[in-house]
C-alpha positions in Angstrom: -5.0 -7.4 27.8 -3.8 -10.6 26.3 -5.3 -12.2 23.1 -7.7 -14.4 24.6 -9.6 -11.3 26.1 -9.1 -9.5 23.1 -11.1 -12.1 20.7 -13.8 -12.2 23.5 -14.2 -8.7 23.6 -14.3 -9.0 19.2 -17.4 -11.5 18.3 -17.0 -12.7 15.1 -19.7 -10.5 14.0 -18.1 -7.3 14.9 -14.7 -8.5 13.8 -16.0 -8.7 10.5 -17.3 -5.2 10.6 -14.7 -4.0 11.4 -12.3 -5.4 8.7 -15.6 -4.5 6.2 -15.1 -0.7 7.7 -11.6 -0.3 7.0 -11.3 -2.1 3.9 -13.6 -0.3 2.5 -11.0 2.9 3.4 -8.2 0.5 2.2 -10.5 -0.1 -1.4 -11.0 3.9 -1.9 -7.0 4.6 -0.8 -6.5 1.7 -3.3 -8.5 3.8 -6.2 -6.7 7.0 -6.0 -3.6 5.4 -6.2 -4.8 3.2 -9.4 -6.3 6.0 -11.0 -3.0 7.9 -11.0 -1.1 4.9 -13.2 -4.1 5.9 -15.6 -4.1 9.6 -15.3 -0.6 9.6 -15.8 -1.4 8.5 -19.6 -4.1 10.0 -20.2 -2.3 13.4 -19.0 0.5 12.3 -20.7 -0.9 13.1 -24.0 -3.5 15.9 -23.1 -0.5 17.9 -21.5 2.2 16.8 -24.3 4.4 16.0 -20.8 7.5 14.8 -20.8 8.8 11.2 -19.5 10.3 12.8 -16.6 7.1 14.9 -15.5 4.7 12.1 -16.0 8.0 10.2 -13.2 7.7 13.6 -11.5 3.8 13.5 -11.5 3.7 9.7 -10.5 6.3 10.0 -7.6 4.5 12.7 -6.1 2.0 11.0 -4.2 4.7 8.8 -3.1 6.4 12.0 -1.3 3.3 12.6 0.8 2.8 9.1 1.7 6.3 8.9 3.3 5.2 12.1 5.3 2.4 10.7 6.1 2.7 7.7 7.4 5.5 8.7 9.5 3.3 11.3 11.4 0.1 9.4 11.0 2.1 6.6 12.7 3.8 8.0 15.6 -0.2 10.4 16.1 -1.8 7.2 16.3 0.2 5.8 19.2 -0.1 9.2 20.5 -3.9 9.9 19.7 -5.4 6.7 18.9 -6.0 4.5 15.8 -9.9 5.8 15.4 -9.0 9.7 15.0 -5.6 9.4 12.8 -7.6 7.0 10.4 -10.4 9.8 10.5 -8.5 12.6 9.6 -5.9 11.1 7.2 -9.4 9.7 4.9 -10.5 13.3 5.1 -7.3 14.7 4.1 -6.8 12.4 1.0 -10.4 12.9 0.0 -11.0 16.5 -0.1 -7.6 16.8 -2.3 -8.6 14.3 -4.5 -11.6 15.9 -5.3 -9.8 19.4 -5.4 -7.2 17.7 -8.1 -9.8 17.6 -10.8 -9.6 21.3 -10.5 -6.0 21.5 -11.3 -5.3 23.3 -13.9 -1.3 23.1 -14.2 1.2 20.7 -13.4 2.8 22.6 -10.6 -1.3 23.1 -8.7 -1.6 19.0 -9.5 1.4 18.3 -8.4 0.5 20.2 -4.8 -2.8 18.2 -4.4 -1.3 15.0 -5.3 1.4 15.4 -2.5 -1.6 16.5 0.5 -3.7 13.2 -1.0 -0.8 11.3 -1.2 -0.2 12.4 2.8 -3.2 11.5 3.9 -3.6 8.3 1.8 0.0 7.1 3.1 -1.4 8.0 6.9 -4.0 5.4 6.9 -2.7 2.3 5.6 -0.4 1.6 8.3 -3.1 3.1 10.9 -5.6 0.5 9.8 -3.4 -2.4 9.1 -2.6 -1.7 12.9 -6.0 -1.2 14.4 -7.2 -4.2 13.0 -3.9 -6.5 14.0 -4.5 -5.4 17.6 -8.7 -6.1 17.4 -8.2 -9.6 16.0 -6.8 -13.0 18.0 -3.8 -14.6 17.2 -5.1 -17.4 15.3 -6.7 -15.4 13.0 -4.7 -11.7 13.2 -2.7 -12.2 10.0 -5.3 -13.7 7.9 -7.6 -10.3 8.8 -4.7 -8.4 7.7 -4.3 -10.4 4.7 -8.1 -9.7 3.9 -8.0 -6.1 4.6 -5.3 -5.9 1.9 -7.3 -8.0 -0.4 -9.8 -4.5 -0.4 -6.5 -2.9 -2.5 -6.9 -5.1 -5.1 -11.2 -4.1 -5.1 -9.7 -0.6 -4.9 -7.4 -0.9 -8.1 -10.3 -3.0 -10.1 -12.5 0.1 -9.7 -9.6 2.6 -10.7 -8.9 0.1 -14.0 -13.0 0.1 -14.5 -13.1 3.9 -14.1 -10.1 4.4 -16.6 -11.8 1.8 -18.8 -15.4 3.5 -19.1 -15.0 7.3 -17.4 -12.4 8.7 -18.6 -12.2 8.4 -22.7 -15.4 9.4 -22.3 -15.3 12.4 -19.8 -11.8 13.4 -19.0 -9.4 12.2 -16.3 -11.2 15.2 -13.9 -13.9 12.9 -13.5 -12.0 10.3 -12.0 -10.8 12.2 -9.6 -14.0 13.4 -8.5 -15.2 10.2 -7.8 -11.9 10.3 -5.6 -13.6 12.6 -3.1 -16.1 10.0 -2.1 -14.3 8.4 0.6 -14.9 11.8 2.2 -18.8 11.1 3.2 -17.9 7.5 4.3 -15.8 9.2 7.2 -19.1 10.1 8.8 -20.2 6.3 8.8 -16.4 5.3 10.1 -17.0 7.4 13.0 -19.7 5.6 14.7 -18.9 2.1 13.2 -15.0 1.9 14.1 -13.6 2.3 17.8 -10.2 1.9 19.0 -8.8 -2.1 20.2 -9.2 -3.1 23.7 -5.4 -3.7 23.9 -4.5 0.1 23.1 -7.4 1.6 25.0 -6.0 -0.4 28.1 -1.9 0.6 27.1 -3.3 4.0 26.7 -4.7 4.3 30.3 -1.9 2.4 32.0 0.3 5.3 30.5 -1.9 8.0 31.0 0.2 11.0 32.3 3.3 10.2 30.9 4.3 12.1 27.8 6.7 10.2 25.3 8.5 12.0 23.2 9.2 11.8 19.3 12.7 11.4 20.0 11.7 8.7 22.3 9.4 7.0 20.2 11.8 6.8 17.0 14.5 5.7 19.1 12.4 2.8 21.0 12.5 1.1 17.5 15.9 1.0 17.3 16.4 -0.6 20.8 18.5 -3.7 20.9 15.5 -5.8 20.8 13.5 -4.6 18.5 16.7 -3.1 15.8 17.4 -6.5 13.6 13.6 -6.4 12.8 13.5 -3.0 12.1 16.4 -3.2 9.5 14.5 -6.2 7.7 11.2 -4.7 7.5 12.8 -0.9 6.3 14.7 -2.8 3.8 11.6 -5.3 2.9 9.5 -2.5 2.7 12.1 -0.2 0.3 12.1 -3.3 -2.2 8.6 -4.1 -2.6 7.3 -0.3 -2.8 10.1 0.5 -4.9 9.5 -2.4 -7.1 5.2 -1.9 -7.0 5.0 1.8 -7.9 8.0 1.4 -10.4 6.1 -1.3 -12.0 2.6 -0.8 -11.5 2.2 2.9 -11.8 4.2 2.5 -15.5 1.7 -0.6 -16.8 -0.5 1.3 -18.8 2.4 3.4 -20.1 4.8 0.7 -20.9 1.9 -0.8 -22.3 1.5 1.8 -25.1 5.0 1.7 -25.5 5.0 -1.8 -26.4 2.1 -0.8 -29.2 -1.0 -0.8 -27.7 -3.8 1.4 -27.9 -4.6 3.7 -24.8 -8.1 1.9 -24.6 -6.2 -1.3 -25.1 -3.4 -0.8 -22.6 -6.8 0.1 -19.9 -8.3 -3.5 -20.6 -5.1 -5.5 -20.4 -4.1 -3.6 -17.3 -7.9 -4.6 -16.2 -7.5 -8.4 -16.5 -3.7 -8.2 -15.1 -5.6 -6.4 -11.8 -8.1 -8.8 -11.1 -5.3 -11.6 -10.4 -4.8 -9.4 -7.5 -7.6 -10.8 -5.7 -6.8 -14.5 -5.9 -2.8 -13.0 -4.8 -4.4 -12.1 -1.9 -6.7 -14.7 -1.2 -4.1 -17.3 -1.0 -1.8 -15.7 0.9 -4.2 -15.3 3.8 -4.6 -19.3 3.6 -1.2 -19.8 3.2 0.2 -17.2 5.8 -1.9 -19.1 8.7 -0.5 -22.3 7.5 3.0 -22.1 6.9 3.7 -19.1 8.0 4.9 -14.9 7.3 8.0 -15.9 6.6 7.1 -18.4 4.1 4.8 -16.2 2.3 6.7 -13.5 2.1 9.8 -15.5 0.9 8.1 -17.3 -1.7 5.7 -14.7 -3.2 8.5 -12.2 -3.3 11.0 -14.8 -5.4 7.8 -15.3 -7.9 7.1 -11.4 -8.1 11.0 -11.2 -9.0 10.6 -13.8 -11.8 7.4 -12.5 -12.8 9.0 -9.3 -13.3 11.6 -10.6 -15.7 9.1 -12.2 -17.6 7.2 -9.5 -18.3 10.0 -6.8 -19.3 11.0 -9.5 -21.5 7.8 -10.5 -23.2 7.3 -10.0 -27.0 4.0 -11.7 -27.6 0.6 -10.4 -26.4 -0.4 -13.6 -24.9 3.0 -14.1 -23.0 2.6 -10.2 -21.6 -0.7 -10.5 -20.1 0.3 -13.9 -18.4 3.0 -12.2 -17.2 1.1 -9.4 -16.2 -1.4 -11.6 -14.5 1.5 -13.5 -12.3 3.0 -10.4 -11.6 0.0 -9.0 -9.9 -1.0 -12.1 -8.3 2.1 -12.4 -6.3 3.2 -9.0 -5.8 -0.1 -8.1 -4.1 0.2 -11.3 -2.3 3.5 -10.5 -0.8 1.9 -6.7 0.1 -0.5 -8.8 2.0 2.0 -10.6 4.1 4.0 -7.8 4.7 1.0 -5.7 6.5 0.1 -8.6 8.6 3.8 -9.5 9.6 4.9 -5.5 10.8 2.6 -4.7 13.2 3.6 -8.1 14.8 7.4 -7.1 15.4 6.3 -4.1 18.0 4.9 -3.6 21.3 1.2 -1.8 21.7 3.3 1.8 22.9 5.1 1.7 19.9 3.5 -0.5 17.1 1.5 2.0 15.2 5.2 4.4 14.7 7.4 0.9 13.9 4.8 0.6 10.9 4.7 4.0 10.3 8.3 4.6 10.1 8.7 1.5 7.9 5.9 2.4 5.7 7.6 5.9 5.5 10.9 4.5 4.2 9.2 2.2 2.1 7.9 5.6 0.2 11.0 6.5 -0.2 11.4 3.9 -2.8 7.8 4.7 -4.1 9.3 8.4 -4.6 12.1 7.0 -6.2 11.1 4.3 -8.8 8.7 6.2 -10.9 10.8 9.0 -11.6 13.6 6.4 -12.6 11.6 4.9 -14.5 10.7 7.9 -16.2 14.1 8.9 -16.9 15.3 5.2 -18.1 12.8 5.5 -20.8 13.8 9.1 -21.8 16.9 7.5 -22.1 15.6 5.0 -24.7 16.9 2.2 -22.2 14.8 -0.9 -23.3 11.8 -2.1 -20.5 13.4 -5.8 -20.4 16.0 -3.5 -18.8 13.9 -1.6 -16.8 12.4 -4.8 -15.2 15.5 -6.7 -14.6 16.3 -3.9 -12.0 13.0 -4.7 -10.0 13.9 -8.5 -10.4 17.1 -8.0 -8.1 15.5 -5.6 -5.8 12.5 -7.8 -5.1 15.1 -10.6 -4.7 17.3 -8.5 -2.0 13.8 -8.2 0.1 13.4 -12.0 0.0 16.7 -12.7 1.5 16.3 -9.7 4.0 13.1 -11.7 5.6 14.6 -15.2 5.1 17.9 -14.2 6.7 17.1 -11.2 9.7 13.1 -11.9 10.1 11.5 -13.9 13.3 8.7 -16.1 12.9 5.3 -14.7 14.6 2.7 -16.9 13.3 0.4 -17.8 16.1 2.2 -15.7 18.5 0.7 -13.4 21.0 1.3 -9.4 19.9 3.9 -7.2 22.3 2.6 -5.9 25.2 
């Protein structure tokens, strides 16, 4: 089914449910990951741990979102986008909620890595889902938007570290973590799978493809130079988010601020997320993925070195603020432009699989991090690293990535 049919058979009324319905999943996924950065400090000195356990603690979810969007991906070619988003919001959920039980490292550690596997499923579920629902003239913009719910997300989790938990304890917020579970029962009715898969999915009904065939079809001649760009665009940027962003309130403390204090600056650095997003889904329709990704990735890097380097307050929170403008609006670009690069059989395991690697650096960063400043190595330092990743992403979509804007998807 080509792209016209598919906007026909998507008014503009229920294409905007539909991105409302799984953003709002994107927005809860969004506050379980924020609330760990704060967790993480407030655990930090309820639990007396270390700088490597609160890396260990921090990386964990990481771990199960490489699992988990791996399997979720290649399940959802296999099953459908509707179930696997299902499923991998209830899985998330009900271990968020069981985390505020936790009562050691080693049992919070265990729930972080099933959340973290079902949190890591959806993104790259829904980011599909609604890049097949949506036209061409409007697909990456919608994807753009749906990531703009992230930054809704991680202004809740900054609000709920803010005023929940100094005043009752970080197992409240992740309580309120469990809520996504209910809104599964509305997703169930409200969300269906595209047109253009239901039709793939018939047209190949019978035929069993394997995982071995699957991972490999990826890695076919025509579709291998985009997979290398997008594994090693999505490395960078997850390595450089969750080494940065999951540290903020803790590097924040370290550079002499109050825990309360460290919450409200890491507050007003979030909400520059939104307008990061906002402007990237103008600008993405306009000039382009490429461009977008290039140029909000090269701002992210010099944001970065700002901000290690920053000695005054004001200078740190305006380096804060870029920082989080851009690097959420490079995230945007780079979950409208993957599910682009694949055709329907395959697309929801290419975005899977280069989400999964991208974990990789999520698993990596924070523990890193952790041991760098158990190491006493300065956070200038620290952030200098993330510049020359974020930079080596840049020139892996400026040199090896194709241009899709306006383009019809694969069939």
């Amino acid at each position: 089914m080509g792209a016209t049919q598919d906007g026909q058979a998507f008014a503009k009324p229920k294409q905007r449910k539909l991105l409302f319905s799984a953003g709002l999943s994107w927005m809860f996924d969004a506050m379980d990951v924020g609330i760990i950065s704060f967790i993480a400090a407030a655990l930090a000195a309820e639990w007396s741990l270390t700088p490597q356990q609160t890396g260990l603690f921090t990386s964990i979810n990481s771990v199960g979102m490489a699992f988990g969007a791996a399997i979720a991906g290649i399940m959802a070619d296999k099953f459908g986008r509707r179930a696997v988003l299902l499923w991998t919001l209830l899985i998330f959920s009900i271990a968020s909620g069981l985390s505020a039980a936790a009562t050691s490292l080693t049992v919070l550690l265990i729930l972080r890595f099933i959340a973290g596997f079902g949190l890591g499923g959806e993104l790259p579920v829904a980011s599909t889902l609604v890049s097949e629902s949506v036209p061409a003239k409007d697909r990456g913009r919608a994807v753009v938007l749906l990531e703009s719910f992230w930054a809704a997300g991680w202004i809740a989790a900054a609000l709920i570290a803010y005023f929940i938990i100094p005043k009752y304890g970080w197992q409240a917020a992740f309580l309120i973590g469990a809520v996504p579970a209910l809104y599964a029962l509305y997703l169930r009715k409200s969300i269906q799978d595209p047109p253009r898969y239901l039709e793939q999915a018939a047209q190949r009904k019978g035929q069993k493809i394997s995982f071995r065939e699957r991972l490999a079809s990826v890695w076919m001649s025509e579709h291998r130079r985009s997979t290398i760009m997008l594994w090693i665009l999505w490395f960078t940027v997850v390595f450089s988010y969750y080494g940065m962003f999951l540290w903020l309130p803790s590097v924040m403390v370290i550079k002499g601020f109050s825990l309360v204090k460290s919450f409200e600056y890491v507050l007003i650095m979030t909400l520059a997320q939104l307008p990061g997003y906002f402007t990237a889904a103008y600008f993405i329709e306009k000039f382009g993925r490429k461009f977008v990704l290039v140029i909000y990735l090269l701002a992210t890097a010099a944001s970065a070195a700002w901000f290690g380097s920053a000695t005054s307050e004001g200078m740190l929170i305006t380096a804060g603020i870029c920082l989080s403008f851009f690097n959420l609006g490079a995230w945007g670009g780079m979950y409208a432009y993957t599910p682009e690069l694949y055709p329907t059989k395959v697309r929801s395991t290419g975005v899977g699989l280069a989400a999964s690697f991208g974990r990789v650096g999520g698993i990596i960063a924070p523990f890193l991090v952790g041991m760098l400043v158990a190491r006493n190595v300065e956070i200038g330092s620290i952030f200098w690293l993330f510049f020359f990743t974020i930079v080596i992403g840049a020139l892996a979509v400026m040199w090896l990535g194709t241009e899709t804007k306006g383009k019809e998807l694969l069939d």
